[in-house]
C-alpha positions in Angstrom: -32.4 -1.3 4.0 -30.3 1.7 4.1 -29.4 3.2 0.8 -25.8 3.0 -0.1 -25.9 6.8 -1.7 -26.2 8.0 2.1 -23.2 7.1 2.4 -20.2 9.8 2.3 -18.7 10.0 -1.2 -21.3 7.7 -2.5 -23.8 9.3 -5.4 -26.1 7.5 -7.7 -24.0 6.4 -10.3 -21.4 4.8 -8.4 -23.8 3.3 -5.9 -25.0 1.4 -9.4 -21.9 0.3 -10.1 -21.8 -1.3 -6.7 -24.8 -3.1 -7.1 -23.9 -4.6 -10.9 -21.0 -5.8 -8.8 -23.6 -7.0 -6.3 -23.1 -4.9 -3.3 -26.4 -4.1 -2.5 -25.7 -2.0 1.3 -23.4 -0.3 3.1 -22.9 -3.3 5.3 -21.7 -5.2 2.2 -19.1 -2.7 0.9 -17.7 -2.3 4.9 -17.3 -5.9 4.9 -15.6 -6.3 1.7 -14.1 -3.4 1.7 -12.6 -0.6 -0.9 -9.8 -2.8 -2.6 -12.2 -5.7 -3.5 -15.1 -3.2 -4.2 -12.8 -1.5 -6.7 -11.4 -4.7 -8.6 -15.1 -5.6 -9.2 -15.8 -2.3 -10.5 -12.6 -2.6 -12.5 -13.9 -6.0 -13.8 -16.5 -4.2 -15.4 -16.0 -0.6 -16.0 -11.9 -0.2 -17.3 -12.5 3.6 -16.8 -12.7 3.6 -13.3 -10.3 5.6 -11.6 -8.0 6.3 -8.5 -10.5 8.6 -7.5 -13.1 6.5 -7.2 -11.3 4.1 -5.2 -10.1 6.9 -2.9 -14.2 7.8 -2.6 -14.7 3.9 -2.1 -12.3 4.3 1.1 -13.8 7.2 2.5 -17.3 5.9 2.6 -15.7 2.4 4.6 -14.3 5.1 7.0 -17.1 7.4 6.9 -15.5 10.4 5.8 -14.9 12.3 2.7 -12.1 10.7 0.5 -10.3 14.3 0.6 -9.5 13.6 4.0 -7.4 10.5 4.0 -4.3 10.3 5.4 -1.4 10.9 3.1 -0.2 7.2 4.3 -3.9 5.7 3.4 -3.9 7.7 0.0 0.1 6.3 -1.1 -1.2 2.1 -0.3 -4.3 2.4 -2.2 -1.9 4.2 -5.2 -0.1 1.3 -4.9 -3.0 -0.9 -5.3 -4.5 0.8 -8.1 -1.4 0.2 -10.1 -1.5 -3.1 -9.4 -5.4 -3.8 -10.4 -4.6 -1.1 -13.5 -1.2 -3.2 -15.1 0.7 -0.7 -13.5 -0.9 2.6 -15.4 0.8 5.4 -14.0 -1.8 7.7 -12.5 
């Protein structure tokens, strides 16, 4: 089973957090994806932040989370807001 801290943007801590929220693979977090993976994240750790879903993003698309496309960066702002009670960032 590959680990999911091979993955880009992924290091040991958050790939903890991912399994807590029980995603266990890389294959789990493509198929639920970065929103979902975040909101479980968010259900159990309030401090997580836009960052981390940005990094959450990059490892679905395999590429580091600096690297996302303005358009990509502005929908998951949006999201965040909504998962965070509309927190400014």
């Amino acid at each position: 089973m590959e680990s999911l801290s091979k993955m880009q943007n992924i290091g040991d801590m958050l790939e903890q957090k991912l399994k807590e929220v029980g995603i266990e693979t890389p294959g789990d977090l493509k198929r639920i994806g970065s929103k979902e993976a975040f909101k479980r994240i968010r259900g159990i750790d309030t401090t997580a932040c836009i960052n981390m879903l940005y990094a959450l993003e990059g490892a679905v698309e395999g590429k580091r989370w600096h690297y996302l496309s303005e358009e990509k960066k502005q929908n998951l702002k949006e999201f965040y807001k909504t998962v965070c009670d509309g927190k400014d960032l």
